[in-house]
C-alpha positions as CSV (number, residue, x, y, z in Angstrom):
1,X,-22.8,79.5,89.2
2,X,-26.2,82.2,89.3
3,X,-26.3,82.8,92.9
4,X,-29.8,82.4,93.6
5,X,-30.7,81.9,97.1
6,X,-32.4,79.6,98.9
7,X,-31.7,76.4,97.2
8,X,-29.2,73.6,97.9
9,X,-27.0,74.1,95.2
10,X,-25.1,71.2,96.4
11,X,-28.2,69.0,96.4
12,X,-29.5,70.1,93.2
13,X,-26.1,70.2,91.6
14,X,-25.5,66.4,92.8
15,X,-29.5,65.5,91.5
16,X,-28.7,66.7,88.5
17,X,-25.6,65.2,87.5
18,X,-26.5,61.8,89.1
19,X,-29.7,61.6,86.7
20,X,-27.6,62.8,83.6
21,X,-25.1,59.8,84.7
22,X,-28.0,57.5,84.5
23,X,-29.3,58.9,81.3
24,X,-26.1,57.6,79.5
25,X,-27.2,54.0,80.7
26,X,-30.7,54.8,79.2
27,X,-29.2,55.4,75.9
28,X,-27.2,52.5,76.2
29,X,-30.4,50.3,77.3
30,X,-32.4,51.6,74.2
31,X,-29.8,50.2,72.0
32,X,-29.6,47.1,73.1
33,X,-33.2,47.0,73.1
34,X,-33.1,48.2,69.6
35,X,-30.7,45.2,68.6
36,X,-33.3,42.5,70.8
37,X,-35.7,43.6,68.1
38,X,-33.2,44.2,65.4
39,X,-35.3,42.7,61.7
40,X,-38.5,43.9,63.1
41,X,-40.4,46.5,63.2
42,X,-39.7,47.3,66.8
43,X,-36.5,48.5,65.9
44,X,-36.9,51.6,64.0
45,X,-39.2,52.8,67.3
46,X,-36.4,51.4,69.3
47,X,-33.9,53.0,67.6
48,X,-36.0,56.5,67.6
49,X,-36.8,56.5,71.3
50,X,-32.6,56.1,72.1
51,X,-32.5,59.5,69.8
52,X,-35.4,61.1,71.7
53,X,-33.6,59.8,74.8
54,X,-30.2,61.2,73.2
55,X,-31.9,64.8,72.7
56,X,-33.4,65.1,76.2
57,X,-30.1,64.3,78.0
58,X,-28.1,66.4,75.7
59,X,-31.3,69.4,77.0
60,X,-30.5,68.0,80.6
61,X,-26.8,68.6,80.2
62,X,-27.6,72.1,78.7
63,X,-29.8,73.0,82.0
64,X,-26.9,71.6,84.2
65,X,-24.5,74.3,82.5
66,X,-26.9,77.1,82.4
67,X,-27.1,76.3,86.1
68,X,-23.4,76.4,86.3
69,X,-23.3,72.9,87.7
70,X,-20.9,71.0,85.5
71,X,-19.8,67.7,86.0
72,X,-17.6,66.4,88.3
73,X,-14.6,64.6,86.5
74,X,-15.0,61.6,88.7
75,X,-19.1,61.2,87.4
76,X,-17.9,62.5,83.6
77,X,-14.8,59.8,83.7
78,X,-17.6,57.0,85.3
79,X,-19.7,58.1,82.9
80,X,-17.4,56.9,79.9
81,X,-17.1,54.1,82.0
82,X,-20.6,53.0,81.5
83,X,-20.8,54.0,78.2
84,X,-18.1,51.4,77.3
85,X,-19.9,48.4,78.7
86,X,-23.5,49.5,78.6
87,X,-23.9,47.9,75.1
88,X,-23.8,44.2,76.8
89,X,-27.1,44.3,78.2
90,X,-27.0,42.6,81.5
91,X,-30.8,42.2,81.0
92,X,-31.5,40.3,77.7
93,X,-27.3,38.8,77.2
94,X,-28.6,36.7,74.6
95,X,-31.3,39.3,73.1
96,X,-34.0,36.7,73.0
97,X,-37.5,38.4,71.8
98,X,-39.6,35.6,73.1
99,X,-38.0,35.1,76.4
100,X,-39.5,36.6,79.2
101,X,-36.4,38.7,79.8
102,X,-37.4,40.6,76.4
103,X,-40.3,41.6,79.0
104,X,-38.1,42.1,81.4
105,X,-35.9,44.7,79.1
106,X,-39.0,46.9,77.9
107,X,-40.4,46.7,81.6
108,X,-36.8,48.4,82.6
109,X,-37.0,50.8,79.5
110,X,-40.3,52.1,81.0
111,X,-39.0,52.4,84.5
112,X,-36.1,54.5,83.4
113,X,-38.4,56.2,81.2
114,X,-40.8,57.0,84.4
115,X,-37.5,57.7,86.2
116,X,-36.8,60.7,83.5
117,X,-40.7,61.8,83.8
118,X,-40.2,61.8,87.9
119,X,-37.0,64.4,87.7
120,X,-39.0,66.7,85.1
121,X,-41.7,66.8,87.6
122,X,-39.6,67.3,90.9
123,X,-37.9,69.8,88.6
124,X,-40.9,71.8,88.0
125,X,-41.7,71.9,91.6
126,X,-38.2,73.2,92.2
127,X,-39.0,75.9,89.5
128,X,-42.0,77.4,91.7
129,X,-39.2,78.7,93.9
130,X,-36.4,79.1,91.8
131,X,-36.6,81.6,88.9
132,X,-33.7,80.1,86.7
133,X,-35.8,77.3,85.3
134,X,-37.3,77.2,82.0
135,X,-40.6,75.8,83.3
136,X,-42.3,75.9,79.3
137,X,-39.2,73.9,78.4
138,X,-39.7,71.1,81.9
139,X,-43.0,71.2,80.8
140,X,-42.2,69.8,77.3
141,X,-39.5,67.7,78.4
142,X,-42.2,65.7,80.5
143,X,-44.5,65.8,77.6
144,X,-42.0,63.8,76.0
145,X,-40.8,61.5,78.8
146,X,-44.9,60.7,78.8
147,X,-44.9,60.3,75.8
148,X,-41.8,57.5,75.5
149,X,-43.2,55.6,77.9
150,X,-46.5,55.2,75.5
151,X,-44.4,54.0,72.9
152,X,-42.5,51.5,74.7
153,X,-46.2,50.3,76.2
154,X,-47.5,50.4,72.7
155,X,-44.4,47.8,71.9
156,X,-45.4,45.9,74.9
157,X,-48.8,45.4,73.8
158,X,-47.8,44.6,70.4
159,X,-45.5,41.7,71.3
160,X,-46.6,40.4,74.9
161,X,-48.4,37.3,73.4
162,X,-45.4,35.8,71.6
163,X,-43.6,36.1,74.9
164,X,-46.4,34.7,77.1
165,X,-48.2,32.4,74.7
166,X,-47.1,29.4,72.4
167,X,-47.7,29.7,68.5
């Protein structure tokens, strides 16, 4: 571990691992979300976000190493664990499009996605103190996170009225 001084290593160590924890259940959530919309054209963008998604945790786990603060095996082996039953989709069981849990399931996409953009941004503030960051690489990680949570709104506002209102 680079022994800069002055942070919490222990607190940053445990922020970052607990949000790369939760990024496997984001994955997770973007498929099921992909397989709500599966025959539609929702899918494909579905499909692409979990791959954005995919790339940006796999740049997360790349800064936790770089940092030196690899996983604890308790968090990796909890991670498989949510992996393995992430794909039921506690929020849409039945992966019903016009259902108001379909809203439900984008409206959690976007909070996890806004969850993502918050830790880029707290990151960068850590980064004004802490030399080790690559700040041009936080700042195009939140360029992305921004720019998932327009897609999933742009899904949102191409669907909400077969949801809301009858044919």
């Amino acid at each position: 571990m680079n022994d800069f001084r002055g942070v919490s290593h222990q607190t940053l160590s445990n922020y970052l691992n607990e949000h790369f924890l939760g990024s496997e259940g984001g994955v997770n959530a973007f498929r099921a979300a992909a397989d709500t919309w599966k025959g539609t054209a929702h899918e494909a963008a579905l499909l692409s976000l979990c791959r954005q998604v995919m790339a940006d945790r796999e740049d997360l786990r790349s800064l936790i190493d770089r940092l030196g603060y690899g996983g604890h095996p308790l968090k990796i082996a909890f991670t498989h664990a949510v992996r393995l039953v992430g794909r039921v989709n506690p929020v849409n069981l039945l992966r019903q499009r016009q259902a108001g849990l379909a809203q439900v399931e984008l409206d959690v996409l976007t909070g996890m996605l806004r969850a993502k953009l918050a830790m880029w941004e707290t990151l960068l503030l850590v980064a004004s103190k802490d030399p080790r960051f690559d700040v041009a690489l936080l700042r195009d990680l939140q360029a992305r996170a921004t720019h998932q949570i327009d897609q999933v709104r742009g899904i949102i506002e191409a669907t909400w009225e077969e949801r809301f209102f009858a044919g």
